[in-house]
C-alpha positions in Angstrom: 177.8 5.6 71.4 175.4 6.6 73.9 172.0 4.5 73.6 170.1 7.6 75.1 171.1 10.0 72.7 170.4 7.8 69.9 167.2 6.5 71.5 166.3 10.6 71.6 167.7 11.3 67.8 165.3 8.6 66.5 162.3 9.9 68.6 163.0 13.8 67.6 163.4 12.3 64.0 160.2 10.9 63.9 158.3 13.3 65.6 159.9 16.6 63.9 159.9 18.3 67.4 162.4 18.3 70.1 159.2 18.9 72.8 157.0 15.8 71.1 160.0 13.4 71.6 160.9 14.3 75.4 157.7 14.0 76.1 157.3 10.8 74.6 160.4 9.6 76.2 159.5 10.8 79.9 162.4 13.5 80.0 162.3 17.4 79.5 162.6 19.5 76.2 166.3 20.3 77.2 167.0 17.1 78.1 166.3 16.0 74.6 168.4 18.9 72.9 171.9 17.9 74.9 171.7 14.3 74.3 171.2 14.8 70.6 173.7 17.9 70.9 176.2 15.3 72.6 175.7 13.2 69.8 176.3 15.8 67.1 179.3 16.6 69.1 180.5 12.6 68.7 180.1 12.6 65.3 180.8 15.5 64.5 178.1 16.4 62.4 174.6 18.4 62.5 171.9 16.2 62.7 168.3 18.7 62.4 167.7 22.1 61.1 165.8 24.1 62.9 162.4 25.4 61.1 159.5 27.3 61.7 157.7 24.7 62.8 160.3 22.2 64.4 163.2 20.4 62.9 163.8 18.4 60.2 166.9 16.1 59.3 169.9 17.0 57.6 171.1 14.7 55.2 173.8 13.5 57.7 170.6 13.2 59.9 168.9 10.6 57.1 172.1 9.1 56.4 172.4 8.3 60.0 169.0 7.1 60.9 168.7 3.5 59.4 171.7 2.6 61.0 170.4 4.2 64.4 167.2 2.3 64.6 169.5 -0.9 64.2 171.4 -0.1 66.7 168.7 0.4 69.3 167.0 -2.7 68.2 170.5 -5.2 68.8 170.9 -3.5 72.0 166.9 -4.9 72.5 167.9 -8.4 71.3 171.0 -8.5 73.9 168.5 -7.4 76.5 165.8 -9.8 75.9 168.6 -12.4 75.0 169.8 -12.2 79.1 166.1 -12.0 80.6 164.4 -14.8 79.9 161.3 -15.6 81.5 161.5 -12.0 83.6 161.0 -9.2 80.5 158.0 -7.1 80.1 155.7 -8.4 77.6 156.9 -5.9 74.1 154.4 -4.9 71.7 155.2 -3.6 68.6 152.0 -0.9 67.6 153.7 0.7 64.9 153.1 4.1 65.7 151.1 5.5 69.5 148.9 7.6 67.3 147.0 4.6 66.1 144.7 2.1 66.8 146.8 -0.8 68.2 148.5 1.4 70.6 144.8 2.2 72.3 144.1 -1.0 71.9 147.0 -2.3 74.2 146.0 0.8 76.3 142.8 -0.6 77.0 144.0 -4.2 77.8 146.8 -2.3 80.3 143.8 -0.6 82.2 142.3 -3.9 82.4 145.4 -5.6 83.6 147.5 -2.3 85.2 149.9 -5.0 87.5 151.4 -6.0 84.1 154.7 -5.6 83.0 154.5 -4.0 79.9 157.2 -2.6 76.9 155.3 -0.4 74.2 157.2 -0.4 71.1 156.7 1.9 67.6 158.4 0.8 65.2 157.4 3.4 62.8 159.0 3.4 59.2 159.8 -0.6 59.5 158.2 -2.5 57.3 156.0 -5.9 57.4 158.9 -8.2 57.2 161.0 -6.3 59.3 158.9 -6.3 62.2 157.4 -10.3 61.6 161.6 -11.0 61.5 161.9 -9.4 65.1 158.9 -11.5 66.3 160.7 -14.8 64.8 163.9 -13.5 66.6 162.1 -13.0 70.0 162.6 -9.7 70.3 159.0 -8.6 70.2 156.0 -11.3 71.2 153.6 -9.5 69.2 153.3 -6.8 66.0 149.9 -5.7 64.6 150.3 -5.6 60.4 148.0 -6.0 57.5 150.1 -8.6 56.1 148.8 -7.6 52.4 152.0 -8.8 50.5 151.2 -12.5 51.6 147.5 -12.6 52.0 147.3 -12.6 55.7 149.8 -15.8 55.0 152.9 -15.4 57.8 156.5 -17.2 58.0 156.8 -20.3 60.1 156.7 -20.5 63.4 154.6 -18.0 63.5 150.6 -17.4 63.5 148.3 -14.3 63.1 144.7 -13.8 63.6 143.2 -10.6 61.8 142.1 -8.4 65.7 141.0 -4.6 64.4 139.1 -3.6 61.4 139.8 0.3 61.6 137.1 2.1 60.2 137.6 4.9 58.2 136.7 9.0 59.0 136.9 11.6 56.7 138.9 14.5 58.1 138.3 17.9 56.8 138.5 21.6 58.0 135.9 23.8 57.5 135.5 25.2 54.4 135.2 21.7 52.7 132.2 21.0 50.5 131.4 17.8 52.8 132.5 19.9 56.5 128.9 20.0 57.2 127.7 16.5 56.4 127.1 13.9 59.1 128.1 10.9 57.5 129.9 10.7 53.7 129.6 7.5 51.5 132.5 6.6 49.3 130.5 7.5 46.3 129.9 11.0 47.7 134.3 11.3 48.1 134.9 10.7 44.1 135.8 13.9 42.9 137.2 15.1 46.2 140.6 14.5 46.8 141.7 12.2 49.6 145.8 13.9 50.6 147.5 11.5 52.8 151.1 12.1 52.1 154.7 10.9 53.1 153.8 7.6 53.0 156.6 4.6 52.6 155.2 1.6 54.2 154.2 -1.1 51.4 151.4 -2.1 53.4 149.1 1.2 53.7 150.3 2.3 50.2 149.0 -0.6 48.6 146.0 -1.0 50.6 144.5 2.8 49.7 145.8 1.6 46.2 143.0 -0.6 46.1 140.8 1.5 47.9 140.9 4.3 45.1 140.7 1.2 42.3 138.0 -0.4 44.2 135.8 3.0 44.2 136.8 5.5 42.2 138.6 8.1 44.7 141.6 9.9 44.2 143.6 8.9 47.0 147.4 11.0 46.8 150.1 9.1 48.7 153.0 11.0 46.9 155.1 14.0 48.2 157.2 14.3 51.5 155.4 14.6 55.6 156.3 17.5 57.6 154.6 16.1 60.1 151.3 15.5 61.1 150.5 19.1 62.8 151.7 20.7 59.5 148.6 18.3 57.5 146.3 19.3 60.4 147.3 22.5 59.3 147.1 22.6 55.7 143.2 20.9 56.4 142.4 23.7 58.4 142.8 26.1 55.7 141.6 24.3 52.9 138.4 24.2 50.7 139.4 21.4 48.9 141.7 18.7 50.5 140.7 16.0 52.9 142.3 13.0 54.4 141.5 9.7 55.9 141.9 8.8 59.5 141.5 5.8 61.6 138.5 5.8 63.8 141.2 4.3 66.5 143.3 7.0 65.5 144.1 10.2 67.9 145.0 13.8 67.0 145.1 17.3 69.0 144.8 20.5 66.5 144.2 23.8 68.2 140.4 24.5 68.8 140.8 27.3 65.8 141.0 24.9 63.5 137.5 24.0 63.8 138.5 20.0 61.9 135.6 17.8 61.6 136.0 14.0 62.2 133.1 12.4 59.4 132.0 8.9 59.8 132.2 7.1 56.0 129.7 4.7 55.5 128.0 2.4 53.2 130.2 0.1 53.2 132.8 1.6 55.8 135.9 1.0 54.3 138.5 -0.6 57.2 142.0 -0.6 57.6 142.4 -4.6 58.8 145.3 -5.4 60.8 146.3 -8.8 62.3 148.4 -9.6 65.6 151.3 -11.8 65.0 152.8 -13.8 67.5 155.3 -17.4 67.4 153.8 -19.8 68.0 156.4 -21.2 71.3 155.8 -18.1 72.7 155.6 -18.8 76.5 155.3 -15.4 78.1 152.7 -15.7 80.8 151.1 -12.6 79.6 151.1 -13.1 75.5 148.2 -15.2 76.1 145.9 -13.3 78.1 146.4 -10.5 75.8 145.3 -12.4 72.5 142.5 -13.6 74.2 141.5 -10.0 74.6 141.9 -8.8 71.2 139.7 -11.9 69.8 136.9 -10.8 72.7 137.1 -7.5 71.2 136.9 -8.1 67.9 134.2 -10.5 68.2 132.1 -7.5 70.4 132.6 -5.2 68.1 132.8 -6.7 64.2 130.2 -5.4 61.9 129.0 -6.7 58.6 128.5 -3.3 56.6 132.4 -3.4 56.1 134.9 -3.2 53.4 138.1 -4.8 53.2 139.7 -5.6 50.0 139.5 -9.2 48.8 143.6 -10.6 50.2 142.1 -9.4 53.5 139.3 -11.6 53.7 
């Protein structure tokens, strides 16, 4: 099986557009379509539906998935397993959209003769990515760790590196559009629509959010994507969401979305770096030593975290 084309059918699955995974991976739109087209071929199955707004897996498409992302990540391990001491440095930032990922942007800038591997593992869970640190296949993942209590397996350490503060995103016609700043007190009664959720992690941390202060957070119902919620905020008068100040989003100018700081406290999404401990790489070490610079520069005391995070 070709490693491209299932490299591609992973991106294209996760991004719900042909055009958002070529361009992710470097190559062009029709690039993408005959390496998933050679794979449909192979298997002899469809893989995506075509809609309005993109694609969307078939069921053979979701069937296959789990099993692709496996595949791609043993084909890592036999690479890293026949390059020691001469691999790129590969961080795991769960998903380029978020804070991590401009986080390690920001330390490549500062360091731009590095080698560098920028890895999403988006949809695996916390002890799916801390088990490819422990195998060596990553040297570092950023996770909340909330099942153990910041606690991680041996061999390996963490240190808690971003405290992602919260923004209310809304479109226009919102009751709060207009405000400069929104206190959780003043979301109760609005509801907070972040759907197509499955990781433990952010589920359970919004859980306690809502307990902690009242707010109807909704983490239930499929994702068509995130241009489809930009979308459905744009035209609303009632739904709003939450997103990471670190976070980054493109809607159309039209929509006319406003980005509004929450405050007193700000609620943040905490997330740790977790590396093993016998972890030589020559660049590992610089790059922890940035994130604790950063977070020292830039913690604040007016924060929220709920109490496993402290």
């Amino acid at each position: 099986m070709d490693l491209d084309a299932v490299r591609t059918f992973t991106a294209v699955a996760a991004a719900d557009q042909f055009q958002a995974a070529a361009d992710e991976l470097g190559i062009s739109q029709q690039a993408a379509s005959k390496r998933v087209a050679t794979l449909e071929r192979e298997l002899g199955v469809q893989l995506f539906a075509r809609t309005a707004r993109g694609v969307r897996l078939t069921a053979d498409g979701q069937a296959l998935l789990p099993h692709a992302r496996e595949l791609l990540r043993g084909a890592e391990r036999a690479t890293a397993a026949v390059t020691p001491g001469r691999r790129a440095l590969r961080i795991d930032v769960i998903s380029r959209r978020i804070a991590p990922s401009h986080v390690l942007r920001d330390f490549y800038r500062r360091n731009p003769g590095i080698d560098l591997d920028v890895v999403a593992l988006t949809g695996a869970d916390a002890p799916s990515a801390l088990a490819e640190v422990g195998a060596g296949t990553l040297d570092a993942t950023f996770r909340s760790l909330r099942a153990t209590a910041r606690k991680v397996p041996g061999g390996l350490q963490a240190a808690r590196v971003i405290d992602d503060r919260h923004e209310l995103l809304v479109g226009p016609r919102h009751p709060l559009a207009n405000a400069g700043t929104v206190t959780l007190a003043d979301l109760v009664g609005h509801p907070v629509w972040m759907p197509g959720m499955t990781d433990p992690e952010p589920i359970g941390y919004y859980e306690d959010l809502a307990k902690a202060f009242g707010l109807t957070i909704d983490t239930i119902g499929p994702s068509f994507g995130v241009e489809t919620l930009l979308d459905e905020l744009a035209d609303s008068d009632r739904l709003a969401t939450f997103a990471g100040e670190g976070s980054r989003y493109l809607w159309p100018e039209s929509y006319d979305l406003r980005r509004i700081p929450v405050v007193d406290p700000v609620p943040v999404y905490p997330l740790s770096v977790i590396w093993r401990a016998d972890n030589t790489h020559p660049v590992l070490a610089d790059f922890l030593d940035h994130l604790r610079a950063r977070y020292e520069s830039t913690a604040r005391d007016d924060v929220w975290v709920p109490d496993w995070a402290r």
